[in-house]
ZAMARGU-4260 file (C-alpha; in steps of 0.2 Angstrom, whole numbers, plus 5000, padded with zeros to 4 digits):
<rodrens>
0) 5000/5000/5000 | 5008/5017/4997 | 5010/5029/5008 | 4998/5046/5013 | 4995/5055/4997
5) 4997/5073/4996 | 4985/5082/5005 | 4972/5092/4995 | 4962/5105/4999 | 4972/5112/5013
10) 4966/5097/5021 | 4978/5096/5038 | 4986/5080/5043 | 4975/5078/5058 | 4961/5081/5048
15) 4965/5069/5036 | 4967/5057/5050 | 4951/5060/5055 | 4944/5057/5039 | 4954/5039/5038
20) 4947/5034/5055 | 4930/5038/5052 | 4932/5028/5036 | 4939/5013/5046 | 4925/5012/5058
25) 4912/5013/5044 | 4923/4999/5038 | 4922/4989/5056 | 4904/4993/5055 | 4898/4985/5037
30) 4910/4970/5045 | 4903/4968/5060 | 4883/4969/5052 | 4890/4956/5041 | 4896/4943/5053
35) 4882/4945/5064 | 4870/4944/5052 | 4875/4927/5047 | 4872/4922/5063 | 4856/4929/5062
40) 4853/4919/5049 | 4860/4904/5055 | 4850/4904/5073 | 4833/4907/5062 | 4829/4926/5066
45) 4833/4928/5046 | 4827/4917/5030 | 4844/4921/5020 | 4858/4932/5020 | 4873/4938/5008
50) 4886/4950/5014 | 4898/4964/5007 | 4909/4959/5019 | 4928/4958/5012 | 4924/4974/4999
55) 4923/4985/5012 | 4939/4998/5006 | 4937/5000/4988 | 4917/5005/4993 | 4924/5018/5003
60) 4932/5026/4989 | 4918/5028/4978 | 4909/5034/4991 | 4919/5049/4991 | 4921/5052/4974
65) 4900/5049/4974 | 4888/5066/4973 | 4873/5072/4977 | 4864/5070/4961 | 4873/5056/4957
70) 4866/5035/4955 | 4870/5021/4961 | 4865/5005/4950 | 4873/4989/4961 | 4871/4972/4967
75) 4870/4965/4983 | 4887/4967/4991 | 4886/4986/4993 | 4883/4988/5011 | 4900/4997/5015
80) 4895/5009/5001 | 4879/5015/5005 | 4883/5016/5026 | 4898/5028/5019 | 4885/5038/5011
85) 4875/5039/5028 | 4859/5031/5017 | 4861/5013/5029 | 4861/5013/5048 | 4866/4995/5058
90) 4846/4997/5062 | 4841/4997/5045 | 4852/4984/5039 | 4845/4972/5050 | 4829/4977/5049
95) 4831/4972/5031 | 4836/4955/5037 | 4822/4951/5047 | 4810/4959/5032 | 4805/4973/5042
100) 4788/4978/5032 | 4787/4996/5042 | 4796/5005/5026 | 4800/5019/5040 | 4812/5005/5047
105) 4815/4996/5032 | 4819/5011/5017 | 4824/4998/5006 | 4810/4990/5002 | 4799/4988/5018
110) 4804/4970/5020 | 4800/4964/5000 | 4820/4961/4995 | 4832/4951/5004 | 4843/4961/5016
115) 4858/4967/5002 | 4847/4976/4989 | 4849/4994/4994 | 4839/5008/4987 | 4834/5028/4989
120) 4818/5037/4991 | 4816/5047/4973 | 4798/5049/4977 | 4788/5058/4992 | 4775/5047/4999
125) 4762/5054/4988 | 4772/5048/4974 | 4779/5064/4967 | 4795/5068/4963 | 4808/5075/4975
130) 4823/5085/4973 | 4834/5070/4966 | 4849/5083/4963 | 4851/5087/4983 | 4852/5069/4989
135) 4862/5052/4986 | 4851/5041/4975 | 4853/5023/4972 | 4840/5014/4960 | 4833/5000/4968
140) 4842/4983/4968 | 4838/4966/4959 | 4844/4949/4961 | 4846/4944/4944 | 4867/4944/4940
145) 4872/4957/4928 | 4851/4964/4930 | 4856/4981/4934 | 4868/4986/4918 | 4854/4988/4907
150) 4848/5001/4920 | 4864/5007/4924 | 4865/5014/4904 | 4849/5024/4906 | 4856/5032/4922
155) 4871/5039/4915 | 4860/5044/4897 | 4850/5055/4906 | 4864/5066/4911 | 4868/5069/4891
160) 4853/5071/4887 | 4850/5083/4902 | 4867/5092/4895 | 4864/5092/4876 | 4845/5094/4873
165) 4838/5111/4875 | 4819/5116/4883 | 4818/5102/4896 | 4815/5109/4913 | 4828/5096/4925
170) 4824/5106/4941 | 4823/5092/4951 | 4835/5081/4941 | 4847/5089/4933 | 4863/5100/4937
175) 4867/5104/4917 | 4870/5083/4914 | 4885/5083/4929 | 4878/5068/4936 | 4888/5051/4937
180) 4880/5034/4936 | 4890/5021/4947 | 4889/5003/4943 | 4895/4987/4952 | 4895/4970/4949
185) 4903/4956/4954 | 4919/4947/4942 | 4908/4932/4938 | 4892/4942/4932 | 4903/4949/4921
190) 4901/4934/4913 | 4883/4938/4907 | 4878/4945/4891 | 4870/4961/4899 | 4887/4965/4903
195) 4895/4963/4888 | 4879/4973/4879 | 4881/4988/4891 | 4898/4989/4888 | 4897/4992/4872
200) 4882/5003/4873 | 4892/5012/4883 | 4905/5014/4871 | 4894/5019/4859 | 4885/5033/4866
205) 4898/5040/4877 | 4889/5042/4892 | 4895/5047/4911 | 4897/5030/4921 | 4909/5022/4932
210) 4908/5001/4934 | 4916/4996/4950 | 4921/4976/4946 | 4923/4968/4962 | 4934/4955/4958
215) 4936/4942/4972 | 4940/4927/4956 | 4926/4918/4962 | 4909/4916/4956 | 4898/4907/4971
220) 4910/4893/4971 | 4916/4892/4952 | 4933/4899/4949 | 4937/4911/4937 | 4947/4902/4926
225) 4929/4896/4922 | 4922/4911/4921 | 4934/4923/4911 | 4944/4923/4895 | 4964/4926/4904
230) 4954/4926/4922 | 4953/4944/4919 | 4940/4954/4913 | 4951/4971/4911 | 4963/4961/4900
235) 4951/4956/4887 | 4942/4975/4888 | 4958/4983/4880 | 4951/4985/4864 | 4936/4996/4875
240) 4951/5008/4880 | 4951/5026/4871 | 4964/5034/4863 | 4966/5050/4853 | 4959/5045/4839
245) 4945/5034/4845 | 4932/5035/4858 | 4928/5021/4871 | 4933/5018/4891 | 4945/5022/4900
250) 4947/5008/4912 | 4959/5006/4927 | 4965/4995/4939 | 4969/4992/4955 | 4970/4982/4970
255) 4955/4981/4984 | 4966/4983/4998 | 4974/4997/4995 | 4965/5013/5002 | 4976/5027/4998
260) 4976/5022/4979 | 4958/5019/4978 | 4953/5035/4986 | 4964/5043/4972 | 4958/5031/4959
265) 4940/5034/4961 | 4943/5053/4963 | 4950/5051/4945 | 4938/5040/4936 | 4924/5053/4945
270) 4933/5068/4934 | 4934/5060/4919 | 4917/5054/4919 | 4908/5070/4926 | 4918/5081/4917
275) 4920/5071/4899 | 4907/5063/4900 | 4914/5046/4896 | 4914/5031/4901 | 4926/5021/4916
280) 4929/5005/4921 | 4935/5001/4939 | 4943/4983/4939 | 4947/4981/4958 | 4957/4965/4960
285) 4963/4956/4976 | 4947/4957/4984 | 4940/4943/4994 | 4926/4935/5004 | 4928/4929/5018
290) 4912/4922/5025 | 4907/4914/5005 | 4896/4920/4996 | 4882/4918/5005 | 4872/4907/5020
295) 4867/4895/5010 | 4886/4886/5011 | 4902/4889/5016 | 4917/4893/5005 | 4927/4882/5016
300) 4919/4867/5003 | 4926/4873/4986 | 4944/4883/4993 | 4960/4875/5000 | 4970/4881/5013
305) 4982/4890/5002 | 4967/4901/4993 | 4959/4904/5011 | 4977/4910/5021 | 4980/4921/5005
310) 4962/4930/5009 | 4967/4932/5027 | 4981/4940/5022 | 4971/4950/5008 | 4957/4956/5019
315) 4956/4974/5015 | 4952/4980/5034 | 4966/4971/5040 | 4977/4977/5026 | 4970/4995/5030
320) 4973/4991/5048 | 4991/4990/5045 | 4994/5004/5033 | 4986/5016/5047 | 4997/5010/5060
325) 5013/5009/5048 | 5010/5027/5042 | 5005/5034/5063 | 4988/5038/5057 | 4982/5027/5071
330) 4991/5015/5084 | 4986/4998/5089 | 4978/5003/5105 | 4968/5016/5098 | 4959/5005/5081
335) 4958/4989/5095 | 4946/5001/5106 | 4938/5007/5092 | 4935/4988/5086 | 4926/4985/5103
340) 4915/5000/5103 | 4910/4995/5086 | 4907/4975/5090 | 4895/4983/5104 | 4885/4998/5093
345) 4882/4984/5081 | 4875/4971/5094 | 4864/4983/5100 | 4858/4991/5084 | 4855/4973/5079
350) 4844/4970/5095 | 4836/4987/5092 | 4832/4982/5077 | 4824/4964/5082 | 4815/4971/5096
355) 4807/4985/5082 | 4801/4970/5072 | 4796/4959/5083 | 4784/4969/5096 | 4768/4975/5085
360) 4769/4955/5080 | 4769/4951/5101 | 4757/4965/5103 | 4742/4958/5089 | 4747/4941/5096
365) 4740/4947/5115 | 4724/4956/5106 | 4722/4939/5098 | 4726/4930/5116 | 4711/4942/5124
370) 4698/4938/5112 | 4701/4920/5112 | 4700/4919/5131 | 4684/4926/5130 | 4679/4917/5116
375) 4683/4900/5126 | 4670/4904/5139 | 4654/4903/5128 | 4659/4892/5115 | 4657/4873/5114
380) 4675/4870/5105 | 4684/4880/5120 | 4696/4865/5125 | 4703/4867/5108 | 4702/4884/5108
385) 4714/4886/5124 | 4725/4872/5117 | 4729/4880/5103 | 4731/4899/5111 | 4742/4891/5125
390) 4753/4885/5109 | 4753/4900/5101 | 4761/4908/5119 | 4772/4895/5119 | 4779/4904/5105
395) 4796/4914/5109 | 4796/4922/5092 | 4781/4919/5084 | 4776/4930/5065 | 4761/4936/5060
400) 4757/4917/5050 | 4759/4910/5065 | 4748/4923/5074 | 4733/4923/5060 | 4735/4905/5056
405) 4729/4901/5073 | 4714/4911/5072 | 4711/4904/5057 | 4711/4888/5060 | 4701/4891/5077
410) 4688/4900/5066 | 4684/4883/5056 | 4679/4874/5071 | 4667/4886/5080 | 4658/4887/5062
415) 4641/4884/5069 | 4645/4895/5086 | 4633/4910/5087 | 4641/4922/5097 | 4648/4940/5097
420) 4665/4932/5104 | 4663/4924/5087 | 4659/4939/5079 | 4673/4948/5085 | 4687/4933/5081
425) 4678/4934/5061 | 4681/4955/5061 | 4697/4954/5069 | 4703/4942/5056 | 4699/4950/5045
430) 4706/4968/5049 | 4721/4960/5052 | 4724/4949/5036 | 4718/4966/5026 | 4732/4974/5034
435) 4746/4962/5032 | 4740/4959/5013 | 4741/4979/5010 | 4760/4978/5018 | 4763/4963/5003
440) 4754/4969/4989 | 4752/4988/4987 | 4760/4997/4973 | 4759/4985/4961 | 4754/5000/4949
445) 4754/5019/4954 | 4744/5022/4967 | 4745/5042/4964 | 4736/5055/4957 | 4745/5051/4941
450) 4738/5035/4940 | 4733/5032/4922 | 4717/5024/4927 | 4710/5042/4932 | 4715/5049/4914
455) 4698/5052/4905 | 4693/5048/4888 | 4695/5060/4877 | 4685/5056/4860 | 4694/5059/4842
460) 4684/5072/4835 | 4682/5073/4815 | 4679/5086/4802 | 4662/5081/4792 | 4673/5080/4777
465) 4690/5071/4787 | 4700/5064/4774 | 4706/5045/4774 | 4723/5041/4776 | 4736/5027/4782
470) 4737/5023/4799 | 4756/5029/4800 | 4752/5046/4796 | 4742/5047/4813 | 4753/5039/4822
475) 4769/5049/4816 | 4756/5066/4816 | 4753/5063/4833 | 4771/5059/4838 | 4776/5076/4829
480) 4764/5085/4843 | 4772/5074/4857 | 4790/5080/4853 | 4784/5098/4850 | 4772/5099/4868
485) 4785/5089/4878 | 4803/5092/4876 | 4808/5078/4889 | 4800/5065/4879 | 4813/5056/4867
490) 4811/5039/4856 | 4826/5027/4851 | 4827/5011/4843 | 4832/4999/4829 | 4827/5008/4813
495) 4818/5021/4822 | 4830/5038/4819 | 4837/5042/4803 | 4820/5032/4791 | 4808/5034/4806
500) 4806/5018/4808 | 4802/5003/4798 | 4784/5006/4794 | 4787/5029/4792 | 4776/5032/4810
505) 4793/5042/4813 | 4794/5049/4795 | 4805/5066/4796 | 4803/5069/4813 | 4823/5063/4817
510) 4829/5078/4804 | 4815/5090/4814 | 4821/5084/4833 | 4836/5080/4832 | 4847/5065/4833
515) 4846/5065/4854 | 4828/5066/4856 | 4826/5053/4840 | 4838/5042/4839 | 4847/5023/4832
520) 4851/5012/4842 | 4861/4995/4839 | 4853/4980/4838 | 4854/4975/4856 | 4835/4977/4865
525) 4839/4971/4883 | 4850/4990/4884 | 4834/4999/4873 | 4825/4994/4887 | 4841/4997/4899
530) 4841/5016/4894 | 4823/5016/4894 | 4822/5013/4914 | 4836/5024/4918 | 4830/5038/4909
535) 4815/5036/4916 | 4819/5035/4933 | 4827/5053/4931 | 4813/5061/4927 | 4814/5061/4909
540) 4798/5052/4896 | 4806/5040/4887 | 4800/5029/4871 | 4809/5014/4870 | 4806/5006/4852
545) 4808/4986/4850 | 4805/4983/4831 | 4795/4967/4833 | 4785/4961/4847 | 4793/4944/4844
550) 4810/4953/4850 | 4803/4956/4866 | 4810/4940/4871 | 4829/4948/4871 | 4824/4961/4884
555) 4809/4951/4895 | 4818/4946/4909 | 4825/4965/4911 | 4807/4971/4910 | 4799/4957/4921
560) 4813/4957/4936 | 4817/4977/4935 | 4803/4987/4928 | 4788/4977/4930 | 4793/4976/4949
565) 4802/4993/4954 | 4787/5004/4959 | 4782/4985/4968 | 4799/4984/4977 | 4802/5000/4982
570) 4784/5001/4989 | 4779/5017/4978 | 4797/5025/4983 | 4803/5026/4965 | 4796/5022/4947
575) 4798/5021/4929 | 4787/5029/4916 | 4792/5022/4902 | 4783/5019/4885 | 4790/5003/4876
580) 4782/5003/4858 | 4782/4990/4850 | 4773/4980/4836 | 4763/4964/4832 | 4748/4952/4825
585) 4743/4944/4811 | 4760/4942/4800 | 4766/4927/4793 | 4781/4917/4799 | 4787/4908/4815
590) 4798/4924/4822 | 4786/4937/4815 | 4771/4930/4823 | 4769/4942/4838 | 4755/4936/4845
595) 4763/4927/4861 | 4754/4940/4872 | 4750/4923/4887 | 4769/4924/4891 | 4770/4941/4891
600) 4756/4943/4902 | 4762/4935/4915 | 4779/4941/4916 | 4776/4958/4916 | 4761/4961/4929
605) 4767/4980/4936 | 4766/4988/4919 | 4751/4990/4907 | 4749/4979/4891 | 4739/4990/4879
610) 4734/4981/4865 | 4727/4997/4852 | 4716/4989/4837 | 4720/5004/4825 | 4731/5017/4824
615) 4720/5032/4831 | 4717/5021/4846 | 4737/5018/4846 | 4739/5037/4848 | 4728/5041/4859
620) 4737/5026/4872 | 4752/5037/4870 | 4746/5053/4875 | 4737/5046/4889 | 4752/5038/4895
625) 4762/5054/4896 | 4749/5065/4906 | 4753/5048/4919 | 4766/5041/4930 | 4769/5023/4925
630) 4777/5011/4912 | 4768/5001/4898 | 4767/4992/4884 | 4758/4998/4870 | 4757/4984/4854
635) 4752/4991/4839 | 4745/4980/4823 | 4758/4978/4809 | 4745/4976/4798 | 4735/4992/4802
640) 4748/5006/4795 | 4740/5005/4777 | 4726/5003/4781 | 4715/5019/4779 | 4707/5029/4795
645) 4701/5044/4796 | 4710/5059/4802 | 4706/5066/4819 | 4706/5087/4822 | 4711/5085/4838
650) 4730/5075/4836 | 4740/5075/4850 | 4723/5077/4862 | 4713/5064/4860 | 4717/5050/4875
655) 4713/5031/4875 | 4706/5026/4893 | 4718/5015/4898 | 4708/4997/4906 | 4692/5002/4898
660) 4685/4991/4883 | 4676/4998/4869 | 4659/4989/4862 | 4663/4991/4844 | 4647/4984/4837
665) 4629/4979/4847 | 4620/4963/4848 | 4611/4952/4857 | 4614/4934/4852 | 4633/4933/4859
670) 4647/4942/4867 | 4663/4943/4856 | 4679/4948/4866 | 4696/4949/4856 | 4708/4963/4854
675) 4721/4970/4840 | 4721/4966/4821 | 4708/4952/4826 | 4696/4964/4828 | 4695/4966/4812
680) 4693/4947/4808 | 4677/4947/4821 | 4671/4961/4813 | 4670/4952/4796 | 4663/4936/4803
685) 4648/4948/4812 | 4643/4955/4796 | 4643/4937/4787 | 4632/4930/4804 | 4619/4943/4800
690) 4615/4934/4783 | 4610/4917/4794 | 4602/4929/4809 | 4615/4930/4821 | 4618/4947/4828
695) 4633/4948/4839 | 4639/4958/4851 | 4660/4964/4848 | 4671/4971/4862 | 4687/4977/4860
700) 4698/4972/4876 | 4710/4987/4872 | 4721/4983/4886 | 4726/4969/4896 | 4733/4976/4910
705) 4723/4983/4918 | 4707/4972/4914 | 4691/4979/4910 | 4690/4990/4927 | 4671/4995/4923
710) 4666/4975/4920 | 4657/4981/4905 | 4660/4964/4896 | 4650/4955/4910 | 4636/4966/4907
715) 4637/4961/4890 | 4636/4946/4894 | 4621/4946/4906 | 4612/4953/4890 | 4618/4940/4877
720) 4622/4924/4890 | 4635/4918/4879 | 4654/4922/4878 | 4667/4917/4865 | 4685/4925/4867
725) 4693/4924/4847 | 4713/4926/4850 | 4727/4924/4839 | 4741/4918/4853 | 4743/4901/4858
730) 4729/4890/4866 | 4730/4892/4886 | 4737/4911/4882 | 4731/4927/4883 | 4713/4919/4878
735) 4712/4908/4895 | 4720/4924/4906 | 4704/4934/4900 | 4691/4920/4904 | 4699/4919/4922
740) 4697/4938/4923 | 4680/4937/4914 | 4672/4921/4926 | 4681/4924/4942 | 4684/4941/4942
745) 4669/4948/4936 | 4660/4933/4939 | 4651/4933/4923 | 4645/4914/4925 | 4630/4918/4931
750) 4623/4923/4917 | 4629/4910/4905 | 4617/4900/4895 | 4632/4889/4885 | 4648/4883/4889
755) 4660/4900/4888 | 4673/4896/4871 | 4689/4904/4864 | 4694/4903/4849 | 4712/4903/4846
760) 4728/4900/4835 | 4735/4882/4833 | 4749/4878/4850 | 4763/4884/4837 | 4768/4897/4829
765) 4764/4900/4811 | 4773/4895/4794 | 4780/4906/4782 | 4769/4910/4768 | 4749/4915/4767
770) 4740/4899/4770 | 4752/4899/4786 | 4742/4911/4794 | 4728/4905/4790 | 4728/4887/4795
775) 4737/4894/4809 | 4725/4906/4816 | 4708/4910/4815 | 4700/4917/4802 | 4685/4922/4795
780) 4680/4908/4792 | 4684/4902/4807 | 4673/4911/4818 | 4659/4911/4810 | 4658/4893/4811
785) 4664/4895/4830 | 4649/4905/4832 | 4635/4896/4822 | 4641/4880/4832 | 4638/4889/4848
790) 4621/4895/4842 | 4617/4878/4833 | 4619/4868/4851 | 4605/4882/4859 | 4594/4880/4846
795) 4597/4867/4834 | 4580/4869/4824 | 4584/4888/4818 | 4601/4885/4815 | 4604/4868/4809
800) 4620/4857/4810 | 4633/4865/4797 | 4641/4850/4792
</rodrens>
């Protein structure tokens, strides 16, 4: 380790020392949370724990290089980090141990993530934005390995974009694009392809962010020679490393023990990127981790005794330990007093922080206690009754499934007491499972005044003589009035800059915006989605294109683990308004089918799937989306920009109710529920049932997520008493997601005279060629026949057997 650097900032040599210590006992601290918290988990108190313990050092150093204004985007070994930052207290990190579900106690996610995934408040408790540039922020941890670099790419975009585009009001978000975004990630996850797609999305856009690699050459228990080309991912990065004639990273390297270089290291890679605006990468070597990587094992399985006396050696506080006494910042006597206050802080912020989580769960348990006991004197079951509350106070730690469970279970056996001892165990029950429910499932979706299910319609209106033209040219009219009303609103994707995207609903509006607010990207859709988040997570209203809904796929697990859960994980503390765009239905060809809507559907539950029949209705999603606060999905039909609609007056105005369906034609024999380009197929098949006198009744689902708030198709429904859902996914898809929704739900089964049908496409995915699509999925034809069928089993004499 080198010796003191030179001092800076008129910084004295007792005041530097100062500094160094307090650093030291933030160090001890993080240490300390971390082996008592496997202990925690060992004896019980906790499910599961994993630790930053062993990259304690380096974390110090880029807290001091990290802003207000700045973000964080990490994984879970972190702790060290964000204690320096003053955003984790001992209390709070063992109150996310024990899932705390009080998010005053828990900030990180009120007990919804394991202990380790480390987040900031962006928004108030109304769900408005606060002043982002005045405090630390970290976006909210995910487990997956690599997840966050996606994200991570946003982050740091929004500060060019806050730089280099002109209008955009960033009070609240922006100090003129000076903002870093700090990545980390662990050596192995390096291994992942969302590494190696940020890296060089990165490099591409040239854009202010720091990745930390903590390099400990271990991933769980696989070695790195398993892991990485050369065992090291800095080497085979060279070709990222700018020079004068070629942009790209700068990356440095250096070891995780030693303090006095990381400090100036981080301090370094902090200038180049806040002030260049390009991008850095950190490789910190030498680390290690010396409980394992987790509780789930011990590291003692997989390294010999050579590996584990070199980490002892290694440790950085030890190794930090010994520079301070070497250098007289600190003698042995002083850091072993302070390594003894610490071990006591941290053992009683640990029992604070038990005694908070456990005494509203021994609290309900003695309100429970009460009414049982008077329960037990007027009913009939009251030996079981005492039997089973004695067990329950037998209980020295007990949890509220313990608590309700018994009374639960209690409740089934007094069934046919009559009592108001009874009455009062049935409203307590239920008061108190409400309550815990809410403390699991709130904030799913935006629970704020933004919330786009209180945007109202607003109709398209039409000139008597409108003309008729192709859907693209309301779509791009109306994205033309987006970027001219909101100058933080900004669209990027394969194809969709400089020709405006593959089918022209971008035409010319690259060479009228600019190439930063419509923009190319590579062909990479995880990051698309990537910059999406982050962007959005600043404040800004991204559009992030992916050129076919088939291509989803590539970036599905980014917005199912991060952006379908962040406003869910962060209990409504932080969210992520983004629009992806995308397109699908009714095209030929196994890869350009995009109709797999079932899988979607149930991967994505925290952002809205709207699925637009037309082009007008398409627009209108969008501009009901950007008067709200939450991230969707809007699919429009591929084959619906030719097509001919008329033109509205009021562009750029009109708003599509978003969880509201649309009866597109009236009837009274059956209820006909589909969505998108299919649509259009019902509607041809209605106008052929009319010649055998079958009237029909169409709705349009228009969005998926949400449902149907107004349960308009069960009224349908209880007019007609019959139901068939006609959809182009798979069998078991979309199709059986909207019976449940249309039977339990809205418990439409009351009304039905004949078994409820759907119609949907053959279980694969369509050939290339015509007659692919339609021996694929339904057609015409098809539901007709479907219909008549129905109609023939009610009443076989006025509409006889077909064939």
């Amino acid at each position: 380790m080198q010796p003191i650097p030179d001092l800076k900032n008129n910084m004295s040599f007792d005041d530097f020392k100062t500094e160094v210590l307090n650093d030291y006992k933030i160090a001890i601290t993080s240490r300390e949370c971390s082996l008592l918290g496997r202990r925690e988990v060992l004896t019980g108190k906790a499910k599961f724990g994993i630790f930053g313990d062993g990259k304690e050092v380096p974390q110090l150093a880029m807290a001091k290089a990290f802003r207000k204004g700045d973000f964080r985007s990490g994984y879970y070994r972190d702790q060290t980090f964000m204690m320096a930052l003053g955003e984790l207290s001992i209390e709070q990190f063992f109150a996310g141990l024990y899932a705390n579900t009080d998010l005053e106690k828990e900030p990180m996610s009120a007990g919804r993530q394991m202990g380790g995934h480390f987040t900031t408040h962006s928004l108030d408790e109304k769900g408005h934005w606060k002043d982002l540039t005045k405090q630390y922020n970290s976006s909210a941890d995910i487990s997956p390995t690599a997840g966050q670099m996606p994200r991570l790419l946003g982050l740091a975009q929004a500060s060019k974009i806050y730089r280099n585009v002109k209008g955009i009001d960033s009070t609240n978000f922006s100090n003129n694009g000076n903002e870093v975004a700090w990545g980390t990630i662990g050596n192995a996850s390096t291994s992942e392809g969302l590494f190696f797609e940020t890296i060089n999305a990165g490099g591409v856009l040239q854009v202010p962010m720091v990745i930390s690699v903590w390099d400990d050459e271990y991933g769980i228990s696989v070695h790195a020679r398993h892991q990485t080309s050369k065992e090291n991912i800095s080497e085979i990065l060279k070709g990222f490393q700018r020079n004068q004639e070629e942009k790209g990273y700068e990356i440095l390297r250096i070891k995780g023990w030693d303090y006095a270089n990381l400090v100036e290291t981080y301090q370094e890679a902090a200038s180049i990127a806040r002030e260049e605006h390009v991008p850095v990468l950190i490789h910190v070597t030498e680390l290690t981790q010396p409980q394992g990587h987790s509780t789930s094992g011990s590291h003692e399985r997989y390294k010999d005794k050579n590996r584990l006396n070199w980490e002892i050696e290694r440790d950085c506080n030890s190794k930090m330990r010994s520079w301070m006494i070497e250098t007289g910042i600190a003698t042995n006597e002083m850091l072993t007093e302070i390594e003894r206050v610490i071990k006591r802080e941290v053992r009683d912020g640990k029992k604070r922080a038990w005694d908070a989580f456990l005494d509203p769960i021994l609290k309900e348990r003695e309100e429970l206690s009460i009414i049982l006991s008077r329960l037990a004197k007027t009913s009939n079951s009251s030996e079981f009754i005492l039997k089973a509350k004695s067990s329950l106070l037998s209980l020295e730690e007990p949890t509220r499934k313990d608590i309700l469970s018994t009374a639960r279970n209690i409740s089934h056996h007094i069934v046919s007491d009559n009592s108001i001892e009874k009455q009062n165990l049935n409203h307590w029950i239920i008061k108190k499972f409400n309550e815990a429910q809410l403390s699991f499932s709130s904030h799913l979706y935006s629970e704020s005044d933004k919330s786009v299910v209180r945007i109202d319609e607003v109709h398209a209106h039409y000139d008597n003589d409108a003309a008729q033209v192709d859907g693209r040219i309301i779509i791009r009219d109306n994205f033309d009035y987006i970027f001219n009303k909101h100058p933080d609103v900004l669209i990027f994707g394969e194809d969709t800059g400089y020709i405006g995207d593959v089918n022209q609903g971008l035409e010319g509006l690259q060479e009228k915006y600019g190439e930063l607010r419509v923009s190319d990207t590579g062909i990479r859709e995880a990051t698309i989605l990537g910059q999406g988040i982050g962007m959005a997570m600043r404040g800004l209203r991204p559009i992030a294109e992916i050129q076919y809904l088939d291509y989803l796929m590539y970036a599905l697990q980014i917005i199912s683990d991060d952006l379908a859960t962040l406003h869910y994980r962060t209990k409504g503390r932080q969210k992520a308004p983004l629009i992806i765009r995308t397109r699908g239905h009714r095209l030929e060809g196994i890869w350009h089918s995009g109709s797999q809507l079932g899988g979607i559907l149930n991967l994505v539950r925290g952002i809205h799937v709207l699925v637009p029949r037309n082009m007008t209705k398409a627009a209108g999603f969008y501009n009901t989306l950007l008067e709200g606060d939450e991230p969707a999905l809007v699919i429009e039909c591929l084959n619906g920009y030719r097509l001919k609609e008329k033109l509205p007056n009021n562009i750029g105005q009109f708003k599509t109710p978003i969880g509201v369906v649309e009866t597109v034609k009236h009837g009274n024999d059956i209820t006909l529920v589909s969505y998108g380009s299919t649509i259009r197929i019902v509607e041809q098949a209605a106008k052929e049932l009319q010649s055998v006198d079958i009237e029909v009744e169409i709705i349009d689902v228009q969005s998926l997520l949400p449902f149907d708030i107004n349960h308009d198709i069960a009224k349908s429904i209880a007019k007609t008493n019959r139901v068939m859902i006609i959809d182009e996914d798979v069998p078991g898809g979309a199709s059986a997601y909207i019976l449940n929704e249309i039977l339990n739900t809205q418990n439409a089964y009351q009304y039905l005279d004949s078994q409820p049908k759907t119609l949907t496409a053959k279980a694969h995915r369509p050939a290339y060629g015509t007659d692919g699509d339609y021996f694929s999925k339904p057609s015409v034809e098809d539901v007709f026949e479907a219909v008549y069928n129905v109609m023939h089993e009610t009443n076989p004499s006025d509409f006889p057997k077909l064939r």
